[in-house]
C-alpha positions in Angstrom: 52.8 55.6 72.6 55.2 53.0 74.1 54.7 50.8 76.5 56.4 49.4 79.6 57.6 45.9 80.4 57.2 43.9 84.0 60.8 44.8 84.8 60.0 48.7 83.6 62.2 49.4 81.1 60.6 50.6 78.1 59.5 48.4 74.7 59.6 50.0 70.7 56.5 49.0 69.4 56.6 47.0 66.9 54.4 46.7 63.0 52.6 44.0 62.1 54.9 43.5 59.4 57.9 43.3 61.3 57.1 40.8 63.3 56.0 38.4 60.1 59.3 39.1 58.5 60.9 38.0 62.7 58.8 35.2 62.3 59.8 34.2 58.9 63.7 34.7 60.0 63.5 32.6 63.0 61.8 30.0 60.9 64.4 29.7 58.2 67.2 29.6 61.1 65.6 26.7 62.4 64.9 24.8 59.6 66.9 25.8 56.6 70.0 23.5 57.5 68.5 20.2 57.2 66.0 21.0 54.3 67.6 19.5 51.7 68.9 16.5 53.8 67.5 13.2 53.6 67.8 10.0 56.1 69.9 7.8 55.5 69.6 4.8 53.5 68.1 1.7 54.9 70.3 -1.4 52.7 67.4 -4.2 54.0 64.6 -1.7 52.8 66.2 -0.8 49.7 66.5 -4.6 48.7 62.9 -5.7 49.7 61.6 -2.7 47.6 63.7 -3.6 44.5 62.9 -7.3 45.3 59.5 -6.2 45.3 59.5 -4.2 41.9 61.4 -6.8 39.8 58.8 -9.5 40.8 55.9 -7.5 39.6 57.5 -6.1 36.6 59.9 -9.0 35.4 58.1 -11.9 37.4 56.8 -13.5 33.5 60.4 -13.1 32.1 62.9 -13.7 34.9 63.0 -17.7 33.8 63.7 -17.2 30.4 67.0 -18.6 28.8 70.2 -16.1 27.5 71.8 -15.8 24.6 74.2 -18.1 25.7 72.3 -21.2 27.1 70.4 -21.4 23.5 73.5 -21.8 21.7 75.2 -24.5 23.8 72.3 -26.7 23.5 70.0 -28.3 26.2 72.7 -29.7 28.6 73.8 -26.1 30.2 72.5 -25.0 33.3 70.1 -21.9 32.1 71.2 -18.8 34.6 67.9 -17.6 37.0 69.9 -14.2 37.4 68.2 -11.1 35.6 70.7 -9.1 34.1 69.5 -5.0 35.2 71.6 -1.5 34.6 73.9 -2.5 38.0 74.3 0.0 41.1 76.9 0.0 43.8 74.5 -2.1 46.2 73.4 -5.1 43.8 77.9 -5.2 42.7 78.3 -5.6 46.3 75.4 -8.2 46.6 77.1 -10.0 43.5 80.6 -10.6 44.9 79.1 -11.6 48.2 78.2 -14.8 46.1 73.7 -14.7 47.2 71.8 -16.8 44.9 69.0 -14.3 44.8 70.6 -11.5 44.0 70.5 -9.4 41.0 73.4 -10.0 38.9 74.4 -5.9 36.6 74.9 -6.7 33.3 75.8 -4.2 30.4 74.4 -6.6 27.8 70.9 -6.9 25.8 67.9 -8.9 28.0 67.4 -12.3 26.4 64.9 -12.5 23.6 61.5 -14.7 24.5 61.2 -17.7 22.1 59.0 -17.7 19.3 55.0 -18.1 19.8 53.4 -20.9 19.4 49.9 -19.7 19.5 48.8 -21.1 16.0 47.9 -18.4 13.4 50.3 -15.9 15.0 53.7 -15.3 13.5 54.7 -12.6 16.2 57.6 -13.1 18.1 58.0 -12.0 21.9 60.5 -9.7 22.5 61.8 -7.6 25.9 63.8 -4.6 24.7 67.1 -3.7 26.9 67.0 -0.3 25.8 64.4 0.4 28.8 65.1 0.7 32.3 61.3 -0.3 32.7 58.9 -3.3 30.9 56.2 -2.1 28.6 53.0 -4.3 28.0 53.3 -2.9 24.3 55.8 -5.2 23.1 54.0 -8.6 23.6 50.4 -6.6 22.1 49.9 -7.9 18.3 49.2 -4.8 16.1 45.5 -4.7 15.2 45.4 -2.6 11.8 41.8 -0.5 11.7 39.3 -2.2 11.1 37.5 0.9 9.6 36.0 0.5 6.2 38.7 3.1 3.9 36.2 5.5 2.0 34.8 5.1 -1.4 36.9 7.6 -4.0 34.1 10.0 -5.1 34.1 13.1 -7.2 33.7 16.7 -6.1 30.6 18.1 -7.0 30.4 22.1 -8.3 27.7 24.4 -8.9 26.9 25.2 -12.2 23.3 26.4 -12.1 21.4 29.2 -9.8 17.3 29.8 -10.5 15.8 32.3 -9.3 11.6 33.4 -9.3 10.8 32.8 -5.4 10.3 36.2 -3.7 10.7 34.8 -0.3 13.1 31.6 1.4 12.6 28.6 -0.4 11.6 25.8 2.4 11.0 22.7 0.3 11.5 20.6 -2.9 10.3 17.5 -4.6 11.1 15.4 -8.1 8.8 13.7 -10.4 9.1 10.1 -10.3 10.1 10.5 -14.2 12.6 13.0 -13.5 11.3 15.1 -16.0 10.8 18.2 -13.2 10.5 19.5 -9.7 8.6 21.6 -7.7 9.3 24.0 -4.9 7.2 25.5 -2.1 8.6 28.5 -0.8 7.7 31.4 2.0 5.5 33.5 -0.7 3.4 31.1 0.0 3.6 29.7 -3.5 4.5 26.3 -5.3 6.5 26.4 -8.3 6.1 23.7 -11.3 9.3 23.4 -13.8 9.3 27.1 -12.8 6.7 27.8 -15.3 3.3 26.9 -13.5 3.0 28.6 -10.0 0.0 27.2 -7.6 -1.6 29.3 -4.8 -3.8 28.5 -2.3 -1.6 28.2 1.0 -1.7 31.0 3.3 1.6 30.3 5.2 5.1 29.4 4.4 5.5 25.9 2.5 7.2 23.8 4.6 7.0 20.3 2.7 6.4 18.7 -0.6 5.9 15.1 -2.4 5.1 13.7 -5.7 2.9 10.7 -5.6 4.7 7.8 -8.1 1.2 5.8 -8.8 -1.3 9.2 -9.4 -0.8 13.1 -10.8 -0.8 14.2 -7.3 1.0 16.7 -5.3 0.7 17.3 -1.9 2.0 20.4 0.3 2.1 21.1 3.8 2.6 24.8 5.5 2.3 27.0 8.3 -1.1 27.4 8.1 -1.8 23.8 9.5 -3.0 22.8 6.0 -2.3 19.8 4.1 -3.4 19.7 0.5 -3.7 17.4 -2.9 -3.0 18.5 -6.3 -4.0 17.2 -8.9 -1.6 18.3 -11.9 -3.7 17.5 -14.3 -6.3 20.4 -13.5 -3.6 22.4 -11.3 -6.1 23.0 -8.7 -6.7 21.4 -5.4 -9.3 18.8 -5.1 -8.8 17.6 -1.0 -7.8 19.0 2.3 -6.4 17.2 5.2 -8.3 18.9 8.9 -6.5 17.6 11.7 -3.2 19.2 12.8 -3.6 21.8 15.8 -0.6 23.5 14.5 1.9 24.1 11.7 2.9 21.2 9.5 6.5 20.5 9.3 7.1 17.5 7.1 5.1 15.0 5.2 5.8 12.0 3.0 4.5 8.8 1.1 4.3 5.6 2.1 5.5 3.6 -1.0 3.2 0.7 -1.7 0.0 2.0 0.4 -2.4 4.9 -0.6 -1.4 6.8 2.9 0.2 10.2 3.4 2.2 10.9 6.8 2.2 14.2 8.3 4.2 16.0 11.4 4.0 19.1 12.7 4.2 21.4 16.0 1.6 19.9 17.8 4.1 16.6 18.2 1.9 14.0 16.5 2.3 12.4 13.0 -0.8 12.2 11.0 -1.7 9.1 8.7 -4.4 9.9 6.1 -6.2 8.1 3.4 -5.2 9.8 0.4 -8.7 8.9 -1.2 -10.7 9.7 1.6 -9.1 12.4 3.2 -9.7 10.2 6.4 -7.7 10.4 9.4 -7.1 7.0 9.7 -4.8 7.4 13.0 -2.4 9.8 14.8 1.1 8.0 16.2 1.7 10.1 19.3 4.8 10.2 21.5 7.0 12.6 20.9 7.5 15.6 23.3 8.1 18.2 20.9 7.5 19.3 17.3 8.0 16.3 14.7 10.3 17.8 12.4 11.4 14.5 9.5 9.9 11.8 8.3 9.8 9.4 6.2 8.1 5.6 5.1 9.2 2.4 3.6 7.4 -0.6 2.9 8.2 -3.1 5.4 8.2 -2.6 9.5 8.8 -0.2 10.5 7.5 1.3 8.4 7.3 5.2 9.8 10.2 6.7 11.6 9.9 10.1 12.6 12.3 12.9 14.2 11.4 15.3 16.3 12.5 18.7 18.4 12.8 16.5 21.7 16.0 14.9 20.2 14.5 11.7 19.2 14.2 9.0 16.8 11.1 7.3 16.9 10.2 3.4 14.9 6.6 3.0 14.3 4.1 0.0 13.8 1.9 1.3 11.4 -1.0 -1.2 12.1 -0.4 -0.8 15.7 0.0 2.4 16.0 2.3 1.9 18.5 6.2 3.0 18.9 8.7 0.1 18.1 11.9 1.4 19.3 12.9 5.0 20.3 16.2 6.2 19.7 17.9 9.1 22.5 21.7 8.6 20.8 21.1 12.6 19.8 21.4 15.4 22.2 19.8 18.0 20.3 16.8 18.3 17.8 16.8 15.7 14.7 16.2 18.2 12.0 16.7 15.7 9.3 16.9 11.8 8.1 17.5 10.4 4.8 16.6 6.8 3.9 19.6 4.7 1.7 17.7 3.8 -1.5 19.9 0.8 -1.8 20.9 -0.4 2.0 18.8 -1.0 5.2 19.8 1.8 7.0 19.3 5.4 8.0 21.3 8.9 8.8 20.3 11.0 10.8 21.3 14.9 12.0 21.2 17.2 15.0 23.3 20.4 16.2 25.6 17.8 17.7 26.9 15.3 15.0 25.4 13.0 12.3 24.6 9.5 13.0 23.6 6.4 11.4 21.3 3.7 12.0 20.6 0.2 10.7 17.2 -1.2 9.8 14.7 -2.9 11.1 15.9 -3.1 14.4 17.5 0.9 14.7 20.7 -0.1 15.7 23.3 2.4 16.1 26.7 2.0 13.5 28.5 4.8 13.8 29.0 9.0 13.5 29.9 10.3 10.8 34.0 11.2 11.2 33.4 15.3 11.4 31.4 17.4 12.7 29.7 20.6 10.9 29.1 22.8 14.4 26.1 24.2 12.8 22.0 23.3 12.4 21.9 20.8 10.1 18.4 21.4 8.2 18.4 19.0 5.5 20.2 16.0 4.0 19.8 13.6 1.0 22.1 10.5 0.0 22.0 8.6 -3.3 22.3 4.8 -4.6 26.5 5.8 -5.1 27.1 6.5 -1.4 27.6 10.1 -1.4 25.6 11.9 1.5 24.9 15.8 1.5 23.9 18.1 4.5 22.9 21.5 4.4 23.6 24.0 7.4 21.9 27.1 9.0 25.0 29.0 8.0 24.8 27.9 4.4 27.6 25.2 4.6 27.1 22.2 2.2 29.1 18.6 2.9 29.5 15.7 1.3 30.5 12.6 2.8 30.7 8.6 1.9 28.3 7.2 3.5 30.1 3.8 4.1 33.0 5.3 5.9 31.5 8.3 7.4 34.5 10.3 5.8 33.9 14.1 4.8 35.3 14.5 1.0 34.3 18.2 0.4 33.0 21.4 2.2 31.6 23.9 0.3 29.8 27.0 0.9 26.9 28.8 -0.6 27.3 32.0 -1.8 24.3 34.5 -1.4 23.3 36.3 -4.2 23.4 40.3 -4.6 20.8 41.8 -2.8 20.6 39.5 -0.2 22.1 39.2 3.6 25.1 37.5 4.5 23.1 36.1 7.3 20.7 34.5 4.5 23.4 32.2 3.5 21.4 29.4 5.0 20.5 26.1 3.1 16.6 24.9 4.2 16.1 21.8 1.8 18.1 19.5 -0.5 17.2 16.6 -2.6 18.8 14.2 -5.5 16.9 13.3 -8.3 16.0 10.6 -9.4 19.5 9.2 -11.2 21.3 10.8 -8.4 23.2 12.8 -10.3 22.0 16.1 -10.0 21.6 17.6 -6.6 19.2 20.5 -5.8 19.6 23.0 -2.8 16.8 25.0 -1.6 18.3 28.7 0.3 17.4 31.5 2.3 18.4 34.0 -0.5 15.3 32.9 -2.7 17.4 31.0 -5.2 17.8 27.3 -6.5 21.2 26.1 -6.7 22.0 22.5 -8.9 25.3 20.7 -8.3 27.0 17.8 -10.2 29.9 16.4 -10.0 32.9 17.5 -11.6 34.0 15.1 -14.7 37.2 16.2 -15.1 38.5 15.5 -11.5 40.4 11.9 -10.6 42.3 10.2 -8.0 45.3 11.9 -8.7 44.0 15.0 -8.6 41.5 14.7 -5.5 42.8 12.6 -3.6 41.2 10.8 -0.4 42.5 13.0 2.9 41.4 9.8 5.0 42.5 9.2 8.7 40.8 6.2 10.5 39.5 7.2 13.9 41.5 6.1 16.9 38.4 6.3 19.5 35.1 5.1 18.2 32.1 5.8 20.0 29.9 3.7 20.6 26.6 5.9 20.9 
């Protein structure tokens, strides 16, 4: 329907979209013309803006002498002009005869004297090339200070076992290196896979071989901790004490004390003797998961589920020094048999720690990206991990650099998914490493004799960021 103006005479109605495009139109009319036009140039504020900029860019090397003042000797006049790519303005400025002003020269800016700073042969230099001054020629060159890795061979595969019927969760050597035992989801222990012990009821989650008696002791599932005695291949004591399952256990080295951590977050000394609970270091948040002992303070450290590191006093019973460098839960920590330090490994990267005081030294240069369940390093420097998705690295533990990725292969019969790698330990020499899997088997590395420098050679970049947690 149309309507009527205030004179009468009839008005089209218009769309709501017609009168935007109107709008638009009447817009562009009015402002379209002098869009692209700017004001005009202020001469006064033009040179109290470049004024401005050369001081704070060129301020430290307006003064310096040319080219030609050094080679006529001390007695000529040194020039205070700075020779700049030249515009129309500062040509105009030039032939108006202004001390200040700043003189367009095609030439090369004057090179800075020589340093003097003793122990420094580095030579200043302002290169010409460059409309603007970069901080980067007067900075020394710092090469890396990052230790450049250990050559190491790769290691191969050359032996599977098999006789576990379920995952195999746990390994330990002799102290003679003559054999090694096993514990494994069937609930079973396996001797030099000839002598099988029973008695657990659960999965066997940890093992050790005392060096000054003919015991074993296991941990499981079932919240039992027991001693072997190899001799009569029976158990003769029982550890009472955990609330939960038992996750980890090891040896102290020069006392009669086994050390114990589990789900209910505490880690359990014992008497070995006595069976004696002689205290319980609590603290943690959240299942203790590693352990291990050495003979000097401190001498317990312990990782757990709530993502950290814990230093004990054993006398004390009391925490030294807690670590929280890890973000997720520190499944595993090997001890250097040689050095006074420590790795350790979450979901989020591997890290490693100096003794006695737990200070942090650096990551390791890669990361796996998976659950990191276990991780040994020998006397020669070469650190292994073992991943939730079966992935097996090696690395040099002075550098942090990763040398080799390799990845289990599950046997027939198995799932892919079982490709997963739940324990690993050298033995005693070092030279033989043993991987405990999901697919039931024992696998044995060494490392491959026939490889050398030439034909492996170190892939090493040093980092350009370290972090410093």
């Amino acid at each position: 329907m149309a309507t009527t103006a205030a004179d009468g005479l009839p008005v089209e109605p218009q769309s709501l979209k017609k009168l935007s495009l109107k709008s638009l139109k009447r817009s562009l009319d009015l402002f379209a013309p002098a869009h692209s036009l700017l004001f005009a140039p202020d001469a006064e504020s033009k040179r109290i803006r470049t004024g401005c900029k050369v001081r704070a860019e060129y301020g430290a090397v307006k003064d310096l002498p040319t080219e030609q003042g050094r080679g006529q000797g001390k007695g000529t006049s040194v020039s205070t002009a700075l020779a700049l790519p030249g515009t129309q303005d500062t040509k105009d400025a030039h032939r108006e005869g202004t001390s200040n002003a700043i003189v367009p020269a095609p030439l090369m800016l004057p090179k800075a004297p020589e340093s003097t700073i003793p122990g420094k042969n580095t030579t200043l230099s302002i290169p010409g090339s460059s409309d603007r001054f970069s901080t980067s020629a007067l900075m020394e060159r710092i090469p890396s200070r990052w230790p450049r890795p250990t050559w190491h061979a790769p290691w191969k595969n050359y032996r599977v076992i098999s006789g576990h019927l379920g995952w195999v969760r746990s390994i330990a050597f002799d102290p003679g290196n003559e054999w090694f035992c096993t514990g494994s989801a069937d609930r079973t222990i396996k001797v030099r896979s000839t002598l099988t012990l029973t008695g657990h009821i659960e999965q066997i989650r940890g093992l050790a071989v005392s060096q000054r008696h003919t015991y074993l002791f296991s941990a499981g599932d079932d919240k039992q901790v027991k001693c072997w005695d190899l001799e009569q291949n029976k158990v003769i004591r029982s550890y009472h004490g955990h609330l939960s399952g038992v996750y980890c256990l090891a040896l102290h080295p020069t006392i009669d004390i086994l050390l114990t951590g589990g789900r209910d977050s505490v880690c359990r000394v014992w008497d070995i003797r006595t069976k004696a609970h002689v205290s319980a270091l609590t603290g943690h948040d959240n299942t203790v998961c590693s352990v291990f002992a050495r003979p000097t303070d401190p001498q317990v450290v312990t990782g757990s589920h709530d993502s950290t590191i814990k230093l004990w006093d054993l006398v004390a019973g009391r925490t030294m020094c807690t670590l929280t460098h890890h973000k997720k839960s520190v499944r595993a920590m090997a001890l250097h048999p040689k050095e006074k330090s420590f790795a350790s490994a979450s979901a989020d990267n591997i890290k490693k720690f100096s003794l006695p005081k737990g200070e942090f030294l650096h990551n390791m240069l890669s990361r796996q990206k998976t659950v990191i369940n276990s991780m040994a390093v020998n006397e020669d420097g070469v650190m292994a991990t073992g991943g939730d998705n079966g992935s097996l690295w090696f690395w040099d533990w002075k550098s942090g650099h990763n040398f080799q990725q390799e990845q289990t292969i599950v046997q027939p019969g198995s799932l892919e998914s079982e490709a997963c790698i739940y324990a690993l330990s050298y033995d005693v020499s070092g030279s033989r490493l043993v991987s405990c899997e999901a697919d039931k088997t024992i696998k044995m590395w060494k490392e491959d004799l026939t490889a050398t420098p030439e034909t492996h050679p170190i892939n090493f970049k040093p980092p350009k960021d370290i972090r410093r947690y």
